[in-house]
N, C-alpha and C positions, 0 to 999 in steps of 0.2 A: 425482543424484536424478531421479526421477520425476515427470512431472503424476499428479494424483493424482485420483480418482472421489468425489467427499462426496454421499452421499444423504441428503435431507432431504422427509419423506412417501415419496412414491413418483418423485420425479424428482432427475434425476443432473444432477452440474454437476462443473467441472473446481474444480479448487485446488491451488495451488504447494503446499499441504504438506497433509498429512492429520491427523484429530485427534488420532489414535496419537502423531504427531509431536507437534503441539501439544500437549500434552499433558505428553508425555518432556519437552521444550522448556524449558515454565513452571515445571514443577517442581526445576528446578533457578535460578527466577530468585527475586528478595529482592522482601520489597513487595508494593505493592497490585495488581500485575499479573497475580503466580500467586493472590494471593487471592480477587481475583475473578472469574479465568477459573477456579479451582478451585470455588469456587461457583454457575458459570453452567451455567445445563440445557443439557442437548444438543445440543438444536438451535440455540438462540445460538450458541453455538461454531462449529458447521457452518456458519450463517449468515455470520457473522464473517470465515470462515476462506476463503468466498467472495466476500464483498462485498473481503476484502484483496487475493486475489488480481486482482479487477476495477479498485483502484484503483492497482497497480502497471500494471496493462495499461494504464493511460492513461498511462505514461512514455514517453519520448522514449530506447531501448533501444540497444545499437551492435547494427551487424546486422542480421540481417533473419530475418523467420518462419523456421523450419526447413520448414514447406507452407504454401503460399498458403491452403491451406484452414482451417488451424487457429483454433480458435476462441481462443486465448489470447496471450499475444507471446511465451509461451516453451513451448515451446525458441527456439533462435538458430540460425540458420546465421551462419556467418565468423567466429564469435570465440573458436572454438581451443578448443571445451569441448560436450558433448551434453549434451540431456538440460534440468533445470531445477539450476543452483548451489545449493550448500546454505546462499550466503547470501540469496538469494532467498526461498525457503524459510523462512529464520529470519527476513527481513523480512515477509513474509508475516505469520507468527506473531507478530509484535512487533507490527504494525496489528492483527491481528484482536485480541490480548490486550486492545490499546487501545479498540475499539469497543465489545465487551465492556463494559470499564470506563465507559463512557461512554453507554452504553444505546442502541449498534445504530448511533452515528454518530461520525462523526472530528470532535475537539475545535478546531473549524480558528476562530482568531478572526473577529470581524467587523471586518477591519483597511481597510476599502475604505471605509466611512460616512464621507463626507465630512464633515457636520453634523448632531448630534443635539441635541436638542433636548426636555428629560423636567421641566416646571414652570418654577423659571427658572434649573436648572442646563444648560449650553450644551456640547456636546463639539464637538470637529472633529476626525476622524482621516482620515490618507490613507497608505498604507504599499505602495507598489508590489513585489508579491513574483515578482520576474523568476526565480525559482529554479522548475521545472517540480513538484520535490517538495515543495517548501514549498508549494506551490499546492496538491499532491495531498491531501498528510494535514498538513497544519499544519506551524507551525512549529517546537514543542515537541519531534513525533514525529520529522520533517526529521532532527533532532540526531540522535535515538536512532538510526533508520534507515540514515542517510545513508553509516556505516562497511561497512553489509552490500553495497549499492547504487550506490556512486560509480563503484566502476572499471565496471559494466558497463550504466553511461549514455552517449549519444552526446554527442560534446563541445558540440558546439554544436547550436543550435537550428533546426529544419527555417526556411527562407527563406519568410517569408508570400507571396510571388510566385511559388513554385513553381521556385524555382533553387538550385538549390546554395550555400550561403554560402562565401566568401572565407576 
């Protein structure tokens, strides 16, 4: 597969899959996902389809840019494949379906609120999510996501000091 060009007005942005794609994609999925990416205007979609592809660019990828200059993480150089995978691609379209669904944002809990506190009912949650994609798009999507995405994340996590981990 391809990067792909989504115009929205009159200005171009990249995205791992196009709406053509998305589109083919959804319509063969069950549920509220093709329902309401089947429903949603145009430009949601193209919106979506880019805000997805921005929130895979913040993963932690094996490999490196295919050009230092590229505006996206993928392509890849070193890991044996050109181009963008077409699971990528379908994760891609599996986020945007979802932001869609969720009106333009990822359904990410608020698992970090230490103490709340709403009359005199009292919560305390704390929930450390060390997973870099559970951080991305939630935990719920994580699940769904996580089979297109696994093999071609880096194993471990960049060294906050700037050295190579062990």
């Amino acid at each position: 597969m391809s990067l792909q060009t989504i115009t929205i007005s009159t200005r171009t942005f990249s995205a791992y899959a196009s709406l053509a794609e998305a589109d083919a994609y959804l319509a063969g999925a069950a549920g509220a996902l093709r329902t309401t990416w089947t429903g949603a205007e145009t430009d949601a979609k193209r919106r979506a389809l880019v805000t997805a592809t921005r929130a895979l660019d913040r993963l932690p990828w094996r490999g490196t840019k295919a050009l230092a200059s590229q505006a996206t993480a993928w392509p890849r150089a070193g890991i044996g494949t050109t181009g963008v995978p077409a699971d990528i691609e379908a994760a891609a379209i599996l986020i945007a379906a979802d932001l869609v669904a969720h009106g333009g944002r990822l359904a990410i809990a608020d698992l970090d609120v230490k103490r709340e506190q709403i009359g005199p009912k009292e919560a305390e949650y704390f929930r450390h999510l060390p997973d870099p994609l559970e951080r991305t798009v939630g935990l719920d999507l994580a699940a769904i996501v996580r089979p297109y995405v696994a093999h071609w994340l880096a194993l471990a996590p960049a060294s906050p000091f700037g050295v190579a981990s062990a």
